[in-house]
C-alpha positions as semicolon CSV with decimal commas, in nm:
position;residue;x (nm);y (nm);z (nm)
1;X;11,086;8,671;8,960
2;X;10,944;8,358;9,040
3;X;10,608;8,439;8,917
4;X;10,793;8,540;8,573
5;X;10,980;8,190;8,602
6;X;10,672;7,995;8,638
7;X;10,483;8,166;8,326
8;X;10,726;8,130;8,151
9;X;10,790;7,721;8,203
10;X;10,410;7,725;8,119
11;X;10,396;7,899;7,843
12;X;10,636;7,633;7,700
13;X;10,384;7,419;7,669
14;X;10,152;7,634;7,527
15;X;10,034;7,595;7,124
16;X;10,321;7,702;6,894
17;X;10,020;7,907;6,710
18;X;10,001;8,117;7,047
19;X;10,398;8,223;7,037
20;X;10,309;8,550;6,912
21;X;9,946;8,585;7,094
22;X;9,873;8,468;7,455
23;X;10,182;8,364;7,468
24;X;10,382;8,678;7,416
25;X;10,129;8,846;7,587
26;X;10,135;8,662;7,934
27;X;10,516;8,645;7,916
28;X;10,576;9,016;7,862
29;X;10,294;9,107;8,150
30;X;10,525;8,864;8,361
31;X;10,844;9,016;8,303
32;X;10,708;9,345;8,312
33;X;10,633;9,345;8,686
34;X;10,994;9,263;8,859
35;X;11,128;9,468;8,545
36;X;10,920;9,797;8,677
37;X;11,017;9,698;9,033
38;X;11,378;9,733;8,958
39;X;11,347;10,015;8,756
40;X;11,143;10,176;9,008
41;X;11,383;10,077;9,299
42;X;11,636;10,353;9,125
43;X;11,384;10,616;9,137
44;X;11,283;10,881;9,389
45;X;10,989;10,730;9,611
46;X;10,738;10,925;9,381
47;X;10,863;10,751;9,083
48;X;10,926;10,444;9,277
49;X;10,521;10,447;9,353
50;X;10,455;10,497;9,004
51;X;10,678;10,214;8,878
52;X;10,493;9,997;9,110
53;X;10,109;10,142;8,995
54;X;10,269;9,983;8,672
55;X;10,342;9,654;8,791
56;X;10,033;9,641;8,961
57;X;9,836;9,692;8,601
58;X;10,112;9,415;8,436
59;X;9,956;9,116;8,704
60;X;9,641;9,261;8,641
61;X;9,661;9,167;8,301
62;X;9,831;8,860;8,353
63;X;9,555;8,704;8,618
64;X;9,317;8,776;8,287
65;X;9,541;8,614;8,081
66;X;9,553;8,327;8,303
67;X;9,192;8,305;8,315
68;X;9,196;8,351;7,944
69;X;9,438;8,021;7,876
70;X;9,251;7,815;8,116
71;X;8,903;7,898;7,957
72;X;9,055;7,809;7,615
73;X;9,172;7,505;7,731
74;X;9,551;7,579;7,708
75;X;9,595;7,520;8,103
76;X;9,428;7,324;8,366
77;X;9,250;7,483;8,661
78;X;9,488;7,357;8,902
79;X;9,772;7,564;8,716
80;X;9,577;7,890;8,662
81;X;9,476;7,884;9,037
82;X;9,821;7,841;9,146
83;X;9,955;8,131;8,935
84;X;9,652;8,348;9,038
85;X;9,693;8,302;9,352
86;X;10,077;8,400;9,346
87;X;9,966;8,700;9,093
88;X;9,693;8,826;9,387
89;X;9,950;8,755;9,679
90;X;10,251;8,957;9,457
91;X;9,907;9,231;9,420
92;X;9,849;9,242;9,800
93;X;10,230;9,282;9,889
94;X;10,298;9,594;9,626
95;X;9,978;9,718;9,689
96;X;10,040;9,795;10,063
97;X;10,443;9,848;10,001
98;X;10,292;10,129;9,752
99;X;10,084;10,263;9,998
100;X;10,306;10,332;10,271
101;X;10,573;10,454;10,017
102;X;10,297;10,728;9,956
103;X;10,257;10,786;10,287
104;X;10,573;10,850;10,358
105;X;10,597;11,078;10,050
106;X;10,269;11,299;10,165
107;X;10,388;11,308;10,520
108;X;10,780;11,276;10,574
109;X;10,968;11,182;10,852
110;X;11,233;11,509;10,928
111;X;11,483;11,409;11,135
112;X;11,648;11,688;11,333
């Protein structure tokens, strides 16, 4: 939620000619990840882990989109490094919260 937050106080200040481009683009990749998350969180674990595969693919589009606006000149490094590196922390975190979910769906704990 925060990462969403912070895009989308940036992308405020983005051109008014990118509302319906990066802009959109990097907003909806934002919102997408806690948005799966949620959805997910309602799910069997096998869902759940899929829900989170798509999250995972929504910051990996945003990162490029970051990198995008910065090479255009729409945001200074400084910014794009700080959202990257929240994007590739938020990556880490679901990435191994993903894998053990699998885990535990491939070998499951039966209590007697």
């Amino acid at each position: 939620m925060d990462l969403a937050q912070e895009v989308y106080e940036i992308a405020e200040h983005l051109p008014k000619n990118e509302t319906y481009g990066l802009v959109s683009q990097m907003t909806r990749a934002a919102v997408s990840v806690p948005s799966n998350i949620a959805e997910g969180s309602g799910r069997t674990n096998k869902d759940f882990a899929h829900f989170l595969s798509i999250a995972l693919g929504s910051l990996f589009e945003l990162n490029t989109q970051i990198m995008l606006a910065e090479r255009i000149g729409y945001i200074d490094n400084s910014q794009s490094e700080n959202l990257q590196t929240k994007a590739n922390k938020l990556q880490m975190m679901i990435s191994g919260f993903k894998s053990r979910m699998e885990q535990d769906i491939d070998h499951p704990v039966i209590e007697l």
